[in-house]
N, CA, C and O of each residue as an XYZ file, in Angstrom:
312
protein
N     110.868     39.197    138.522
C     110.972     39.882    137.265
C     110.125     41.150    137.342
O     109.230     41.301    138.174
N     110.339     41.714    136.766
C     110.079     43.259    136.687
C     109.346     43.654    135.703
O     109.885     44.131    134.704
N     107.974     43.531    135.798
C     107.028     44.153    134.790
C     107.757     45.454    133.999
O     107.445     45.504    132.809
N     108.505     46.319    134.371
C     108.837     47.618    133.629
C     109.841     47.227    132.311
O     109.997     47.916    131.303
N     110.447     45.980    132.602
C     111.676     45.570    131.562
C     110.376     45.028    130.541
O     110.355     45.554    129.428
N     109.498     44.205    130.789
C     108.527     43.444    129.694
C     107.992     45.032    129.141
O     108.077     45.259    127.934
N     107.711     45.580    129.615
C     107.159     47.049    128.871
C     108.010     47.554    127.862
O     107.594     47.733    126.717
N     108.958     47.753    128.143
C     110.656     47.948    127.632
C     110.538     47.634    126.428
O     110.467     48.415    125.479
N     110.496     45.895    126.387
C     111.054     45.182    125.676
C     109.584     44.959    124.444
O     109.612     44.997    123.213
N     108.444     44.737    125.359
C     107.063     44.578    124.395
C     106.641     46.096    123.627
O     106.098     46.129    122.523
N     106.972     47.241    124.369
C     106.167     48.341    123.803
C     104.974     48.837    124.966
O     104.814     48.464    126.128
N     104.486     49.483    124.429
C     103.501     49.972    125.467
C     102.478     48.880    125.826
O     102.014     48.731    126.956
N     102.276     48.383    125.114
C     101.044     47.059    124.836
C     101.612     46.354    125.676
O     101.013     45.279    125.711
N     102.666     46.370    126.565
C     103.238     44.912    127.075
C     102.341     43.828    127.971
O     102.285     42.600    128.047
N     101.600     45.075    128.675
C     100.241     44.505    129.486
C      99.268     43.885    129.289
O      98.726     42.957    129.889
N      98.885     44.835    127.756
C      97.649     43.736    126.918
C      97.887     42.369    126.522
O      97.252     41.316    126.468
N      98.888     42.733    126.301
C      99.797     41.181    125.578
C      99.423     40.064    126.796
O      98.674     39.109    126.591
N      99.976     40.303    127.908
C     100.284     39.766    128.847
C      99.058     39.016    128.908
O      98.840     37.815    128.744
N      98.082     40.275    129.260
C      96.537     39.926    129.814
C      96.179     38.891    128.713
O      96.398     37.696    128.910
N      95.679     39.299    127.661
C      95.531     38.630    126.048
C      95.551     36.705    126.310
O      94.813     35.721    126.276
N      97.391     37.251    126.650
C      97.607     35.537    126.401
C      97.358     34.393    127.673
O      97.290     33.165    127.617
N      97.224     35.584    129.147
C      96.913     34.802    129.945
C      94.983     34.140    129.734
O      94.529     32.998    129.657
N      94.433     35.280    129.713
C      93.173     34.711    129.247
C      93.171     33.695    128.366
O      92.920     32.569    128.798
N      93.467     33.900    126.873
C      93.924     32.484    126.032
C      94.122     31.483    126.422
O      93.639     30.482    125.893
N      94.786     31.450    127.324
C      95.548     30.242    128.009
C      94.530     29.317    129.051
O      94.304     28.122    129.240
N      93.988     30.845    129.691
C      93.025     29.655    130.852
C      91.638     29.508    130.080
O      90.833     28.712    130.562
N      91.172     30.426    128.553
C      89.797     29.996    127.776
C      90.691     28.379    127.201
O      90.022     27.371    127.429
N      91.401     28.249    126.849
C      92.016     27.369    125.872
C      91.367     26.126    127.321
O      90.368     25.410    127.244
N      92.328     26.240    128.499
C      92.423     24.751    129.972
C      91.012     24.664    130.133
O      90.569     23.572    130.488
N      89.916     25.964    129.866
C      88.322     25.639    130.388
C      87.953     24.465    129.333
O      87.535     23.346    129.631
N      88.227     25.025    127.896
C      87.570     24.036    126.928
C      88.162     22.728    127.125
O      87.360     21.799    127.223
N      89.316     22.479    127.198
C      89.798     21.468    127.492
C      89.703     20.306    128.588
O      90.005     19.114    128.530
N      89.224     21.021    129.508
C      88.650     20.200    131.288
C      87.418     19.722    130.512
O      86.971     18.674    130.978
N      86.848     20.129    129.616
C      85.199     20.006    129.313
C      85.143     18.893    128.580
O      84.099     18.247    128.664
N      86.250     18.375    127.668
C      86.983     17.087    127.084
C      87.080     16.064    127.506
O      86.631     15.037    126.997
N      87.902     16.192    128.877
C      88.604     15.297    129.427
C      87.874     14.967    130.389
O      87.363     15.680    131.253
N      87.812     13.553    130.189
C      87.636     12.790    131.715
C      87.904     12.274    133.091
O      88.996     11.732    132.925
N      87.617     12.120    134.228
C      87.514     12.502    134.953
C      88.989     11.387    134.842
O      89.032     10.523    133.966
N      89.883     11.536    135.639
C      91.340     10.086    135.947
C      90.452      9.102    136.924
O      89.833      9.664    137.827
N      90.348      7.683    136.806
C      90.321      6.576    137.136
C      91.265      5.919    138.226
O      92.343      6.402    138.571
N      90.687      4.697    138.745
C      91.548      3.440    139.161
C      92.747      3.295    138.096
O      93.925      3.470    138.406
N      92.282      2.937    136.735
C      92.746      2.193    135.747
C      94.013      3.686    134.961
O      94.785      3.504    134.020
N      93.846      4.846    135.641
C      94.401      5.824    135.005
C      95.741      6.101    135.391
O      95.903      6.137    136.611
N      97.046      6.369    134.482
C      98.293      6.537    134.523
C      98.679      7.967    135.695
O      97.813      8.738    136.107
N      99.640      8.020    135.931
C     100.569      9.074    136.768
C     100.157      9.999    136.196
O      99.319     10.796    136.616
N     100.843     10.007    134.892
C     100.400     11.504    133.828
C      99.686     11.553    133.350
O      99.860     12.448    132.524
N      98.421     10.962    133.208
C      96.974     11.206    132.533
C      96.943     12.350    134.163
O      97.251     13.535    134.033
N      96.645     11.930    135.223
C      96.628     12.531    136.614
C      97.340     13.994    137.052
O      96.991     14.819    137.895
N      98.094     13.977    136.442
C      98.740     15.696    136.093
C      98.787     16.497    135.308
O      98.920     17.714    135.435
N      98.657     15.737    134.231
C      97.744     16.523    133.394
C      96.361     17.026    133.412
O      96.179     18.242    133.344
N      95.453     16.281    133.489
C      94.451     16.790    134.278
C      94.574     18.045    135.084
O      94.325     19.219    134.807
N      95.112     17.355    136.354
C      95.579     18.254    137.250
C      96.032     19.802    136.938
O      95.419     20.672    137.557
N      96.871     20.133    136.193
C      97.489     21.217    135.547
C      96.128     22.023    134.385
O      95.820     23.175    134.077
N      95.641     20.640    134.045
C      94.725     21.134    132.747
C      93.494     22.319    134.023
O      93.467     23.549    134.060
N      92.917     21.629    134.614
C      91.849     22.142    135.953
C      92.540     22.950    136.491
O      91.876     23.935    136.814
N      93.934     23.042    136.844
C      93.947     24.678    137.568
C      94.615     25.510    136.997
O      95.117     26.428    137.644
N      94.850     25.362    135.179
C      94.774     26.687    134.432
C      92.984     27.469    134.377
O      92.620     28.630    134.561
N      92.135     26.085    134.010
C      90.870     26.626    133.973
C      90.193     26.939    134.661
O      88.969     26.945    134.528
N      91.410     27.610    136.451
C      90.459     27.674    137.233
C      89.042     26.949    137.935
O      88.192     27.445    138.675
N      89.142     25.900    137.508
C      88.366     24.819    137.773
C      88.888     24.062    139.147
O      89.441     22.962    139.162
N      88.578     24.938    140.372
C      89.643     23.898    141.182
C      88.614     23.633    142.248
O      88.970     23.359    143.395
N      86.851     23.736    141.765
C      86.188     22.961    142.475
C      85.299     22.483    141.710
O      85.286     23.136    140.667
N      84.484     21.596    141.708
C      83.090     20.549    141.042
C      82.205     21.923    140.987
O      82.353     23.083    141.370
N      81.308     21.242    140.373
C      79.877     21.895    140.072
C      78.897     20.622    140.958
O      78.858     19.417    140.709
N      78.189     21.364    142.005
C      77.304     20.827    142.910
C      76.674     20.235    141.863
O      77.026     19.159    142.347
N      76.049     19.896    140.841
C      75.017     19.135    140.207
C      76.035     17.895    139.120
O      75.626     17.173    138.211
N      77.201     18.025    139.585
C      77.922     17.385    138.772
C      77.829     15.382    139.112
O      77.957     14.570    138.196
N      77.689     15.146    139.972
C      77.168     14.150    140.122
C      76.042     13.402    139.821
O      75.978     12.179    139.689
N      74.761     14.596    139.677
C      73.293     14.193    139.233
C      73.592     14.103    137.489
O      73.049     13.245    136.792
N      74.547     15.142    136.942
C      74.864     14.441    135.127
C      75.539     13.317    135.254
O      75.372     12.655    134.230
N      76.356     12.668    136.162
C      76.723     11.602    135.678
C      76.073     10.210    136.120
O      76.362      9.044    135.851
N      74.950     10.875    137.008
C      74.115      8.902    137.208
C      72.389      9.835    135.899
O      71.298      9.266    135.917
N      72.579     11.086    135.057
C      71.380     10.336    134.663
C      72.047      9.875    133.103
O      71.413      9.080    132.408
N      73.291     10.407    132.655
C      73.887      9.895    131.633
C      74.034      8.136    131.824
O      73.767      7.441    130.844
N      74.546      7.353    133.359
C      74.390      6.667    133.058
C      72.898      5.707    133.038
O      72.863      4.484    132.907
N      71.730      6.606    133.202
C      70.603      5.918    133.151
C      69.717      6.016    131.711
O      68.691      5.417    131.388
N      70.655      7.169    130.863
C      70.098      6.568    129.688
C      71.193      5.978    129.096
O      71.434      6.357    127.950
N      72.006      5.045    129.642
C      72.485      4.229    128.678
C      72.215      2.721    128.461
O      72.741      2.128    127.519
């Protein structure tokens, strides 16, 4: 597809638009990875692609090195 027809068709703005809603889209998958938990043993096909899809809109397509040390001291204050 041809960026010059979306110009065409959006107006001059067609780009901002573009940009706008792609950002939206991957601020919207960051907040959302931050929600969701991690898929399980016990976890469905599509809990698992979703996820999946949810993490690489938000660009999230590696861990945070300390991400392991939040989840054994969360479970040590429980």
């Amino acid at each position: 597809m041809d960026i010059s027809i979306l110009q065409e068709l959006l107006g001059q703005h067609a780009l901002e638009l573009l940009t706008g809603g792609a950002l939206a889209v991957c601020g919207l998958a960051a907040w959302a990875a931050t929600l969701m938990p991690a898929p399980g043993n016990a976890s469905g096909k599509g809990y698992v692609i979703v996820y999946a899809v949810v993490n690489f809109l938000a660009a999230n397509l590696g861990r945070a090195r300390n991400a392991d040390d939040a989840v054994r001291k969360a479970k040590k204050l429980q």
